[in-house]
C-alpha positions as a LaTeX table, in Angstrom:
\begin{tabular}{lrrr}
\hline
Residue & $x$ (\AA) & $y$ (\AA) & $z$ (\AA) \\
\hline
Unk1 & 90.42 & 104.93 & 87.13 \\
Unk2 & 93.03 & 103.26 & 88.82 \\
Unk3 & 94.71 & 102.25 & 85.34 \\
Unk4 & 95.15 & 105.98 & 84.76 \\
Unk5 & 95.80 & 106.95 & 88.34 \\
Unk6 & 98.05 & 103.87 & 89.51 \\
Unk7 & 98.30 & 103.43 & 93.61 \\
Unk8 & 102.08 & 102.09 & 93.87 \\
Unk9 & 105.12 & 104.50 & 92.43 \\
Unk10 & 108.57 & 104.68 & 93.51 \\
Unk11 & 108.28 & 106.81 & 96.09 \\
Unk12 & 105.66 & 105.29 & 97.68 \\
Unk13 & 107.15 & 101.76 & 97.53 \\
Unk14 & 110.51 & 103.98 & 99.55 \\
Unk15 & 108.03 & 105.78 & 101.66 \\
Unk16 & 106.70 & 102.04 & 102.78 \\
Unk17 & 110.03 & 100.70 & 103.20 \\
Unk18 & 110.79 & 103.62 & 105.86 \\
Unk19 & 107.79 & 103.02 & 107.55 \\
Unk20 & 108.54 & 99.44 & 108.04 \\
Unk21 & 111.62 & 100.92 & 109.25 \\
Unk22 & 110.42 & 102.73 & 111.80 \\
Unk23 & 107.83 & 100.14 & 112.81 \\
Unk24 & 110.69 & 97.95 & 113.38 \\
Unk25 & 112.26 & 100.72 & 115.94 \\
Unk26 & 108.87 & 100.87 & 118.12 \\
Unk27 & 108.15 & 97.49 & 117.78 \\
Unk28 & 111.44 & 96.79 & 119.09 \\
Unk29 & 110.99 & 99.25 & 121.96 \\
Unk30 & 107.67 & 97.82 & 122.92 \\
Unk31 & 109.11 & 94.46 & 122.82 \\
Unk32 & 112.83 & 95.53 & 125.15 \\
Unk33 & 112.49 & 98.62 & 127.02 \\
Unk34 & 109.59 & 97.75 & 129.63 \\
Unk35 & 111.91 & 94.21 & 130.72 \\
Unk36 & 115.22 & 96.13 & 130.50 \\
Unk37 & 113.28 & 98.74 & 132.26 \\
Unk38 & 112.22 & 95.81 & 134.74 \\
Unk39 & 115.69 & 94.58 & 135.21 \\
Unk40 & 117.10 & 98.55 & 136.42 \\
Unk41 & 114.48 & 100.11 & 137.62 \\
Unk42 & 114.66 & 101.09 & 141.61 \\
Unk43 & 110.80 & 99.99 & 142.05 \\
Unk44 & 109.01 & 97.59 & 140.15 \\
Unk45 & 105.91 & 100.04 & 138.84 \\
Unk46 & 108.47 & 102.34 & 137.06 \\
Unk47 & 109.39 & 99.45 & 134.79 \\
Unk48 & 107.64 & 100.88 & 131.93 \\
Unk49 & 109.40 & 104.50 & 132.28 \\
Unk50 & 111.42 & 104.27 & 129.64 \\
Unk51 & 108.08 & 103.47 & 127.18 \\
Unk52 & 106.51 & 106.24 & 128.87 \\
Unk53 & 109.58 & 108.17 & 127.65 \\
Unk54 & 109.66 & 107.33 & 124.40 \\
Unk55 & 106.00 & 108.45 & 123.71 \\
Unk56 & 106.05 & 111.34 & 126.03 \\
Unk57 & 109.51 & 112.23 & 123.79 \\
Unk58 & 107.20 & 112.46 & 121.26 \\
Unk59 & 104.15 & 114.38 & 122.59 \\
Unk60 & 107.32 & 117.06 & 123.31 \\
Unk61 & 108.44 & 116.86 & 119.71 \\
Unk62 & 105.16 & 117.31 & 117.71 \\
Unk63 & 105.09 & 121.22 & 117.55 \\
Unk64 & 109.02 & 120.85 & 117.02 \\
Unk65 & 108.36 & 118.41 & 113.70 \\
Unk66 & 105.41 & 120.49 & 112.95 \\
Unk67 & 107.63 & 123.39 & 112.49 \\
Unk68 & 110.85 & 121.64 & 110.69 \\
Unk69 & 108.16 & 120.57 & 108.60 \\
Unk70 & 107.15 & 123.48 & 107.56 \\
Unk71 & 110.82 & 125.19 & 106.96 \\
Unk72 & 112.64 & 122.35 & 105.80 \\
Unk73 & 109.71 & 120.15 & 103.94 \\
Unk74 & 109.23 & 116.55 & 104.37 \\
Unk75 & 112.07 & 115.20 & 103.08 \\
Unk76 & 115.33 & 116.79 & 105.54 \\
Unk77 & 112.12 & 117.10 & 108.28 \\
Unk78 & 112.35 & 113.03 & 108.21 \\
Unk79 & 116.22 & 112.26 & 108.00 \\
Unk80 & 116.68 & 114.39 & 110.65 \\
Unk81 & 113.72 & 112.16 & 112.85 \\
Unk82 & 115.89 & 109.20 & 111.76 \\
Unk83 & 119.60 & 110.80 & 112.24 \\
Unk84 & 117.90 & 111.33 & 116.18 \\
Unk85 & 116.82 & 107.49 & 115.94 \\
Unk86 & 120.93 & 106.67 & 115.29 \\
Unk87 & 121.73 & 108.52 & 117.86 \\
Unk88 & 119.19 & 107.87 & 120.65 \\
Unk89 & 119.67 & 103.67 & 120.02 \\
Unk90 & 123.44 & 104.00 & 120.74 \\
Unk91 & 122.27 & 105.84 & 123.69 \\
Unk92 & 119.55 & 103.05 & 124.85 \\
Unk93 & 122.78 & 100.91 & 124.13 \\
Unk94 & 124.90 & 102.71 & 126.65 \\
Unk95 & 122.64 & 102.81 & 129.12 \\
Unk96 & 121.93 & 99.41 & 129.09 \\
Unk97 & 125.26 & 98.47 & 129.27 \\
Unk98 & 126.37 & 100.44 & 132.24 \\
Unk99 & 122.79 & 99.40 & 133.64 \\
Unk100 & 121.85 & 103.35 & 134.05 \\
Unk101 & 118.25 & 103.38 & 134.32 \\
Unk102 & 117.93 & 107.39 & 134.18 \\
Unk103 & 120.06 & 107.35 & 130.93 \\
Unk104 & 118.03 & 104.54 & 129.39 \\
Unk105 & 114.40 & 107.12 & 130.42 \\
Unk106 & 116.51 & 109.66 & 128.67 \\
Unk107 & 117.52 & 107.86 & 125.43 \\
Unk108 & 113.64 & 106.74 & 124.78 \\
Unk109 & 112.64 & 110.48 & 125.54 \\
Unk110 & 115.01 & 111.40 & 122.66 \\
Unk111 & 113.73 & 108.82 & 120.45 \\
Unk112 & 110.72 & 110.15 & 120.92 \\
Unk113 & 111.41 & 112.98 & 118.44 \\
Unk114 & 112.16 & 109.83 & 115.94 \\
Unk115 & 108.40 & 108.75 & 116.47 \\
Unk116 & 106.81 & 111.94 & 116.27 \\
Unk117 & 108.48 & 112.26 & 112.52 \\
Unk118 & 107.43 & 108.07 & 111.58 \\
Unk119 & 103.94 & 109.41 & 112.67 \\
Unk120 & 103.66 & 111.88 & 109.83 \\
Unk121 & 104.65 & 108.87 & 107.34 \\
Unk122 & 100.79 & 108.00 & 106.75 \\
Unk123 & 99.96 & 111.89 & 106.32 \\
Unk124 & 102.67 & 112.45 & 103.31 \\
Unk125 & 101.63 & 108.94 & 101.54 \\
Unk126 & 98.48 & 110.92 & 101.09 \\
Unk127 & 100.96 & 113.15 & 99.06 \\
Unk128 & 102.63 & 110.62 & 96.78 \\
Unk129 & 99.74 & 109.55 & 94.78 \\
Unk130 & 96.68 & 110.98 & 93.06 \\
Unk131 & 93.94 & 112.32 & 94.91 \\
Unk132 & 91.55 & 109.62 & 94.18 \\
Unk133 & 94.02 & 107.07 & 96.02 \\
Unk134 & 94.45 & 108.76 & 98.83 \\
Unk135 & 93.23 & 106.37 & 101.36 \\
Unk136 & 94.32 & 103.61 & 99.70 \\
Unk137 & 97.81 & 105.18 & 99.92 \\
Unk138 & 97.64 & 105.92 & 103.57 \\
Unk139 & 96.27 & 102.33 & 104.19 \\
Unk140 & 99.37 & 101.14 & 102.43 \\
Unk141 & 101.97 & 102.68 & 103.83 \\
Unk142 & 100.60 & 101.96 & 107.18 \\
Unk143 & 100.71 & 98.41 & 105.96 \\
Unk144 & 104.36 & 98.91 & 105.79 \\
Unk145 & 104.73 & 98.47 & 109.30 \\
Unk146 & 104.07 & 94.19 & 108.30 \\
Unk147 & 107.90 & 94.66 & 107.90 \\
Unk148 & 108.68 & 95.91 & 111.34 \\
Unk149 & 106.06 & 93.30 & 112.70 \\
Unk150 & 108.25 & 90.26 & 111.48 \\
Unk151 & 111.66 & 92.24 & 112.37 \\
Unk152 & 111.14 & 93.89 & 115.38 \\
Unk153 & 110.62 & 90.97 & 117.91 \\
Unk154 & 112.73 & 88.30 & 116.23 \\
Unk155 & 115.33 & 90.77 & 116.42 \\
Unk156 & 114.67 & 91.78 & 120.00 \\
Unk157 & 114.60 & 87.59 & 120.47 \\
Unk158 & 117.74 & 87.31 & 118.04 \\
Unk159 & 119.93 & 89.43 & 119.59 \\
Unk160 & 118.43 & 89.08 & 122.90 \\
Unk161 & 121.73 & 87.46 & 124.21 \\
Unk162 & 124.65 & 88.52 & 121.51 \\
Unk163 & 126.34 & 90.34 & 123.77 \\
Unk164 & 126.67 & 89.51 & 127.90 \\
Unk165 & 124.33 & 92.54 & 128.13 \\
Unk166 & 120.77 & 91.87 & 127.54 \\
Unk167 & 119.12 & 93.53 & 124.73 \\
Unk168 & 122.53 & 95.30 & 123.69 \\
Unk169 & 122.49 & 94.08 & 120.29 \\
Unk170 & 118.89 & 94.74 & 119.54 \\
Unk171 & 119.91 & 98.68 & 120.36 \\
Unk172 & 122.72 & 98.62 & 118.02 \\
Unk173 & 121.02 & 96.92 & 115.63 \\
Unk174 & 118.40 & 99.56 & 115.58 \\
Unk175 & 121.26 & 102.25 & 114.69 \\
Unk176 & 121.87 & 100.46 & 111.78 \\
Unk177 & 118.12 & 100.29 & 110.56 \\
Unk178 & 117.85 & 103.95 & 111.40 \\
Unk179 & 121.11 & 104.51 & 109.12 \\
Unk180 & 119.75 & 102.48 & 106.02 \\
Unk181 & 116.68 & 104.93 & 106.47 \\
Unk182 & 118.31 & 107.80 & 105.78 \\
Unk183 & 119.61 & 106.98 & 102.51 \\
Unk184 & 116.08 & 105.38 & 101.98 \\
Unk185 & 114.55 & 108.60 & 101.94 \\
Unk186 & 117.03 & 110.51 & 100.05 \\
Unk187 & 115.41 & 108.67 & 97.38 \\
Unk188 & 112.07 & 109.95 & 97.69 \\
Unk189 & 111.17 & 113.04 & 96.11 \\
Unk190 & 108.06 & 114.72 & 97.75 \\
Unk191 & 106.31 & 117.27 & 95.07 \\
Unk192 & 107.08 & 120.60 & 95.66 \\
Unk193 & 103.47 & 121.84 & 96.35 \\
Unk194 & 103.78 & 120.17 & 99.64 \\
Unk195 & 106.90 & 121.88 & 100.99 \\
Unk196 & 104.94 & 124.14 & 102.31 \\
Unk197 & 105.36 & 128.28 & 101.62 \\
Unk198 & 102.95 & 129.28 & 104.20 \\
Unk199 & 103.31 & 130.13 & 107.88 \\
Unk200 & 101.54 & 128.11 & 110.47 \\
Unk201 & 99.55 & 130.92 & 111.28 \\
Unk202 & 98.04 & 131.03 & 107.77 \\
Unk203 & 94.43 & 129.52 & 107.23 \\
Unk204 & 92.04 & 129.39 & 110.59 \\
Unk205 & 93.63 & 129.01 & 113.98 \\
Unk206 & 94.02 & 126.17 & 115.82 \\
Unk207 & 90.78 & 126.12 & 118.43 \\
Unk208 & 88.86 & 126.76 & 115.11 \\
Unk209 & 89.85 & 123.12 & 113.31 \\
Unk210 & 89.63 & 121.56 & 116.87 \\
Unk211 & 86.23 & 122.48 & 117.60 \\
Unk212 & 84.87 & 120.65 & 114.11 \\
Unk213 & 82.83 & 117.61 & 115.41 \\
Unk214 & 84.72 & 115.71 & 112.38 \\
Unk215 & 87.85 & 116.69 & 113.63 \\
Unk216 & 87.16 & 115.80 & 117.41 \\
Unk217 & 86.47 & 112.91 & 116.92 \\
Unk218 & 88.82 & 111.70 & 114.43 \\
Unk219 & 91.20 & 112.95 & 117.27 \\
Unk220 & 89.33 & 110.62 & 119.81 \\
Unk221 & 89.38 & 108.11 & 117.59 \\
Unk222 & 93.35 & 108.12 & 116.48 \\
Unk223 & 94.08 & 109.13 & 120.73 \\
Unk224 & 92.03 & 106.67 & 122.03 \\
Unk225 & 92.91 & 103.91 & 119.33 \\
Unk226 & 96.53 & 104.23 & 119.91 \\
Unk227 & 96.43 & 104.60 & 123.45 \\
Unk228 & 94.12 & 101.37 & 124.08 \\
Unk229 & 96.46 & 99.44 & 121.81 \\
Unk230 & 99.19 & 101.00 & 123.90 \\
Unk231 & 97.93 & 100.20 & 127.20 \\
Unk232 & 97.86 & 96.54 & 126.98 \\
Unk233 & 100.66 & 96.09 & 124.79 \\
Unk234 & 102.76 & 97.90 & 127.16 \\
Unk235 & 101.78 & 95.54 & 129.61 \\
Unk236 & 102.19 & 92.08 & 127.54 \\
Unk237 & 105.58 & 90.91 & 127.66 \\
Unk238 & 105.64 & 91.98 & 131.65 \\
Unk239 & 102.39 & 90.07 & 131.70 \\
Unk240 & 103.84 & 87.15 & 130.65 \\
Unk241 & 106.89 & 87.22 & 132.08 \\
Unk242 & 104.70 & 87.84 & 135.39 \\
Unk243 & 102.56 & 84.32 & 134.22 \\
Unk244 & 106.16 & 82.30 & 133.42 \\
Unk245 & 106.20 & 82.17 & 129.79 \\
Unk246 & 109.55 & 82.33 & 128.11 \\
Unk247 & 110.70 & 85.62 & 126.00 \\
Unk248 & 109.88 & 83.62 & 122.65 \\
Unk249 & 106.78 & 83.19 & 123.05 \\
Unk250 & 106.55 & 87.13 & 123.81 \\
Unk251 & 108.04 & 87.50 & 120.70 \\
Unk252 & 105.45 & 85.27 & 118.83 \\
Unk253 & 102.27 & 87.00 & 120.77 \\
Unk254 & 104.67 & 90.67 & 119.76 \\
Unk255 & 105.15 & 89.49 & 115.92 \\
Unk256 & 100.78 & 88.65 & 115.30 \\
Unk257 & 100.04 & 91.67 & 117.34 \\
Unk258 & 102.14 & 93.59 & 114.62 \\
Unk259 & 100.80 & 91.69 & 111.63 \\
Unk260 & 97.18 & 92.29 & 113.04 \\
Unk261 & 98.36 & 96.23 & 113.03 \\
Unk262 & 99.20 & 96.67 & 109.64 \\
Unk263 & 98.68 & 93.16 & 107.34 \\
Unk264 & 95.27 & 94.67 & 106.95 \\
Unk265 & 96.36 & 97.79 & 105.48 \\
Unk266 & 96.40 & 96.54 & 102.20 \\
Unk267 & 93.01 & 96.42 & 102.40 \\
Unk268 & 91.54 & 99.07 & 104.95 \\
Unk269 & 91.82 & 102.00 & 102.38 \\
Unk270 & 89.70 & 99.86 & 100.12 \\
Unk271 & 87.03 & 98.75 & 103.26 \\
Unk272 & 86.84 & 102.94 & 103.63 \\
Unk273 & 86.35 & 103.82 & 100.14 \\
Unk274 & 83.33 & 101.15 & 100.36 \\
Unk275 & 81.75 & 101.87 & 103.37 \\
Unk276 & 83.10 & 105.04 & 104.84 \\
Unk277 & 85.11 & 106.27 & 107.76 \\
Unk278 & 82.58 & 105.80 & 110.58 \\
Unk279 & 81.40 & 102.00 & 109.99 \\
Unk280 & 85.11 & 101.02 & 109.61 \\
Unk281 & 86.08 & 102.68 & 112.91 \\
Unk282 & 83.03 & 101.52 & 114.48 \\
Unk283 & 84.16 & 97.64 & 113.37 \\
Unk284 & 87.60 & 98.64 & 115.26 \\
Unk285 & 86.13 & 99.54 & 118.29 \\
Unk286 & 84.34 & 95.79 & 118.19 \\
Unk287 & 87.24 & 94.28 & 117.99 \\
Unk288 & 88.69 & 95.73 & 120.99 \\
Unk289 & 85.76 & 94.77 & 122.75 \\
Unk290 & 86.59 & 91.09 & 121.60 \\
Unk291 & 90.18 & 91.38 & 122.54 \\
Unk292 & 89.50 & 92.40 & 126.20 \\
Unk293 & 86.54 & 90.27 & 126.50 \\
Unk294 & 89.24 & 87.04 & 125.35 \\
Unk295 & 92.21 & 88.79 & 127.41 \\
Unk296 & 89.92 & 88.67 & 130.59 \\
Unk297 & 89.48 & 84.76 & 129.86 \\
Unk298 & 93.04 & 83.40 & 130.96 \\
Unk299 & 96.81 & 83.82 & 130.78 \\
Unk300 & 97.49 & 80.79 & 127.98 \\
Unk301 & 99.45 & 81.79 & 125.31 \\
Unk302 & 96.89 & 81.00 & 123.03 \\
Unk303 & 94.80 & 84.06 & 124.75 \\
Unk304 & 97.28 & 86.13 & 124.99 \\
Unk305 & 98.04 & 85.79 & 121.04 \\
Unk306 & 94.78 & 86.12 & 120.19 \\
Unk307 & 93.34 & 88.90 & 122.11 \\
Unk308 & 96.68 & 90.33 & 120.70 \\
Unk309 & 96.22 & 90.07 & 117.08 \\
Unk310 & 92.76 & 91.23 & 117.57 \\
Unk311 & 93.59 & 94.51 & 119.22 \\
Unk312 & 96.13 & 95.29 & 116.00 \\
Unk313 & 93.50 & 94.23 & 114.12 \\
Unk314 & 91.26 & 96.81 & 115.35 \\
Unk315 & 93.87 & 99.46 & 116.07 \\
Unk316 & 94.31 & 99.12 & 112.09 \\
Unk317 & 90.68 & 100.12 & 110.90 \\
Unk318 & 90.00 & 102.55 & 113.92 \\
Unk319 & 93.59 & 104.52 & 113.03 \\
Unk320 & 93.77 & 104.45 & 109.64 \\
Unk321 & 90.18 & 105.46 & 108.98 \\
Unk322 & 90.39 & 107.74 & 111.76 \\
Unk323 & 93.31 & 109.84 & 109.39 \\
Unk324 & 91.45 & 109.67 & 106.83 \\
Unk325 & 88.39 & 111.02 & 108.76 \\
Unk326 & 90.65 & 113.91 & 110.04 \\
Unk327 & 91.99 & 114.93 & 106.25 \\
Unk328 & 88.76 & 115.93 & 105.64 \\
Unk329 & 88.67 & 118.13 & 108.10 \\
Unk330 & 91.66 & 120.89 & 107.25 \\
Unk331 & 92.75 & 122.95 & 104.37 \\
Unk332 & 96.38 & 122.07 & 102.71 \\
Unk333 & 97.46 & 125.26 & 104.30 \\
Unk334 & 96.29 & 124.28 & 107.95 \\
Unk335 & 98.16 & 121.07 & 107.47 \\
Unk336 & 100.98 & 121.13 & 109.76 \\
Unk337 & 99.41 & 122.29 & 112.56 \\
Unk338 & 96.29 & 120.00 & 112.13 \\
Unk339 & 98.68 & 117.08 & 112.10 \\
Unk340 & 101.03 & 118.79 & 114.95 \\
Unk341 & 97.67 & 118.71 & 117.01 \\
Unk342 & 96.44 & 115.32 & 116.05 \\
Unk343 & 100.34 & 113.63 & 116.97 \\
Unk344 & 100.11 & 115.33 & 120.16 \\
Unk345 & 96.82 & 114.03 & 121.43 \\
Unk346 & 98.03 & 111.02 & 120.20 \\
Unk347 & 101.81 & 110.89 & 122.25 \\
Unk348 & 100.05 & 112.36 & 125.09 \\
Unk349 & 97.41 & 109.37 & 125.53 \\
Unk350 & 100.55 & 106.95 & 125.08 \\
Unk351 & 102.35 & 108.71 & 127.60 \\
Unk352 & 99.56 & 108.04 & 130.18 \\
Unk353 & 98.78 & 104.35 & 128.93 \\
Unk354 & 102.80 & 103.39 & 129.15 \\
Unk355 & 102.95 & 104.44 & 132.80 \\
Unk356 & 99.01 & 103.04 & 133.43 \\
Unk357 & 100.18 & 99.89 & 132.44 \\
Unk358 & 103.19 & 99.25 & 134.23 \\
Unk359 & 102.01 & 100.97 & 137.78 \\
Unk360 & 98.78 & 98.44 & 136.88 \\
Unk361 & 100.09 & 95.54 & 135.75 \\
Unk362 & 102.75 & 95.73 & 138.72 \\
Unk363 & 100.37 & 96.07 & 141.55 \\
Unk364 & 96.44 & 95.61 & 140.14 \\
Unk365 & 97.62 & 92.58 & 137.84 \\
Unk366 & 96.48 & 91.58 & 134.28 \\
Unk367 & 92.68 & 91.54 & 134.73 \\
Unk368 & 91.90 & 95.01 & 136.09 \\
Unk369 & 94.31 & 96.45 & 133.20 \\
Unk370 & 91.83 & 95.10 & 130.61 \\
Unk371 & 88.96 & 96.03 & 132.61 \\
Unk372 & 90.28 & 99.61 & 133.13 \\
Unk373 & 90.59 & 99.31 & 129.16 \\
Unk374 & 87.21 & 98.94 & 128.30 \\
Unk375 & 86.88 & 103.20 & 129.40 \\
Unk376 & 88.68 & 104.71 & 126.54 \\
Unk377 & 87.00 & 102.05 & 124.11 \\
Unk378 & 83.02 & 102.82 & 125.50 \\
Unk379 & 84.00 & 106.63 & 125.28 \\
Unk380 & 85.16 & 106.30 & 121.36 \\
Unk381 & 82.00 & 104.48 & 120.50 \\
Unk382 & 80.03 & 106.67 & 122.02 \\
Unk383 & 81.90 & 109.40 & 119.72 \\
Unk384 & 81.31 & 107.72 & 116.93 \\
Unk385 & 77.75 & 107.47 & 117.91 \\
Unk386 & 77.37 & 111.12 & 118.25 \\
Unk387 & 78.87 & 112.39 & 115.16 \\
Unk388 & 76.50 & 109.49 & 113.05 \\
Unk389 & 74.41 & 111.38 & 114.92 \\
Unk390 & 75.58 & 114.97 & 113.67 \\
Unk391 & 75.03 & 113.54 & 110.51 \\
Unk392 & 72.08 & 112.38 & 110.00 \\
Unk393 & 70.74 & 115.78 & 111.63 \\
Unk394 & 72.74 & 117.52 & 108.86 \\
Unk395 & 71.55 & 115.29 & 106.12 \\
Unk396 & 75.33 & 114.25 & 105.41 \\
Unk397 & 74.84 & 110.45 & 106.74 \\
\hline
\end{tabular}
């Protein structure tokens, strides 16, 4: 089968470059924008503003993507997302430099519309390769972010000091990686079936697809995944700047969080295809238990790099099966506003986890953050309970 329906093509392999692209623009923002936040801010707790931008930037621009999506198709959809990323780093530049901390809030909001068009990456992989590979496509081009998890905080640490502003030279660099990105996706050539002829009020409406227990919680799962992940990693490097350690070794604990995210993609689509959806997000949901449970055991480095990789680890198998989980739940022609609705649940849990975790991490401190954590991660395993559940009943199990 996979002999006459090979995984890898050329656009795929492009379509995994860009997403290590973009990978290496959030990674970078997790890594920069909550201590250059830190350094302007008026009040400590709205050091993480400018994180809580950037997602909430893309919560805004979901039903915005959703429709250039639709008129435009993937391709010019995308190079537009990363002609915004040139143009909203050189912003985050300027504001840095002329230590603006409103400007800096704005230029994350606007990269926000950036992110909301990397999201749909793992949706169009699906698109790129037979049928029969589809999760094994998704899995991989979410393992493109492996790029981003090396480049992102050495580049932050790198640059960190080129310039006699702090952090300058990651932001410019980031211009430049959004530039290369562009011409990386002229190269691809999505199939014409999927620049899509329909309107976005074709196939069932929206409150329909929601109310699908499949669809729920696949939604729970891919919010509550991401915004878990979000929470503490929001928190980390002003946790350990908090604790003493030195930016490096943020970097290090930043770079195997990363490589916990997506090294395993190059295998999760594979784990899915095995043993389905639900036992894969169920073993990603363990994990976070296991990160918090290390997190809440000290403030080494060696616990804060483990209980880091972990969390990516289990981010991985609770996102990417959750996508896979939620194609299964819409029709091709419900497919931009199914994805629309998924990014925005998504961008609006990470726009309450970025500003949770610098108002907690600021004034409740390192411990209750975690603790507060375990919430979102009880309520998705009870989800996934409930829908093994549904199954069984229906005989679908």
């Amino acid at each position: 089968m996979t002999s006459k329906h090979p995984l890898l093509n050329k656009n795929l392999v492009l379509l995994i470059i860009c997403q290590g692209l973009f990978l290496t623009n959030n990674v970078t923002f997790i890594a920069i924008n909550g201590l250059v936040g830190f350094s302007l801010a008026p009040a400590s707790w709205m050091a993480t503003l400018p994180v809580m931008g950037y997602v909430v930037g893309g919560a805004f621009s979901t039903s915005i993507v959703a429709k250039s999506q639709n008129h435009f198709g993937r391709k010019i959809s995308f190079q537009l997302g990363l002609l915004v990323a040139v143009l909203s780093s050189l912003l985050c530049a300027y504001a840095a430099y002329s230590k603006n901390f409103w400007l800096l809030v704005l230029g994350t909001f606007v990269a926000g519309y950036y992110s909301a068009n990397g999201q749909l990456y793992r949706f169009a992989a699906a698109e790129l390769t037979d049928s029969s590979q589809r999760d094994k496509a998704v899995s991989w081009v979410l393992a493109g972010g492996i790029l981003g998890a090396v480049i992102g905080p050495n580049l932050a640490s790198w640059t960190r000091d080129f310039f006699s502003t702090t952090f300058l030279g990651a932001y410019l660099t980031l211009s430049i990686a959004a530039f290369i990105g562009i011409f990386v996706m002229q190269r691809i050539h999505f199939p014409e079936e999927f620049k899509t002829q329909h309107s976005l009020s074709d196939g069932r409406d929206l409150k329909t697809i929601l109310r699908q227990p499949v669809f729920m919680v696949a939604v729970i799962g891919a919010a509550l995944g991401y915004g878990v992940m979000n929470l503490l990693m929001a928190a980390t490097p002003l946790a350990m700047q908090i604790c003493g350690l030195p930016f490096s070794e943020t970097a290090l604990v930043l770079e195997w969080h990363v490589i916990g995210m997506f090294a395993p993609g190059f295998f999760t689509g594979s784990l899915i295809q095995r043993f389905g959806t639900l036992k894969i997000m169920g073993l990603g949901v363990a994990l976070n238990f296991v990160c918090i449970a290390i997190a809440l055991t000290g403030v080494d480095l060696h616990q804060f790099l483990i209980a880091s990789f972990l969390l990516g680890v289990g981010w991985n198998f609770l996102f990417t099966a959750s996508t896979s989980l939620a194609m299964t739940a819409y029709k091709p022609n419900e497919r931009d506003k199914a994805q629309g609705a998924i990014n925005f649940f998504v961008f609006g849990t990470m726009a309450f986890t970025s500003f949770g975790s610098g108002a907690l991490i600021t004034s409740q401190g390192w411990n209750i953050l975690n603790l507060g954590s375990l919430i979102p991660v009880i309520v998705t395993a009870l989800a996934l309970l409930w829908l093994g559940a549904q199954n069984r009943k229906m005989g679908t199990a």
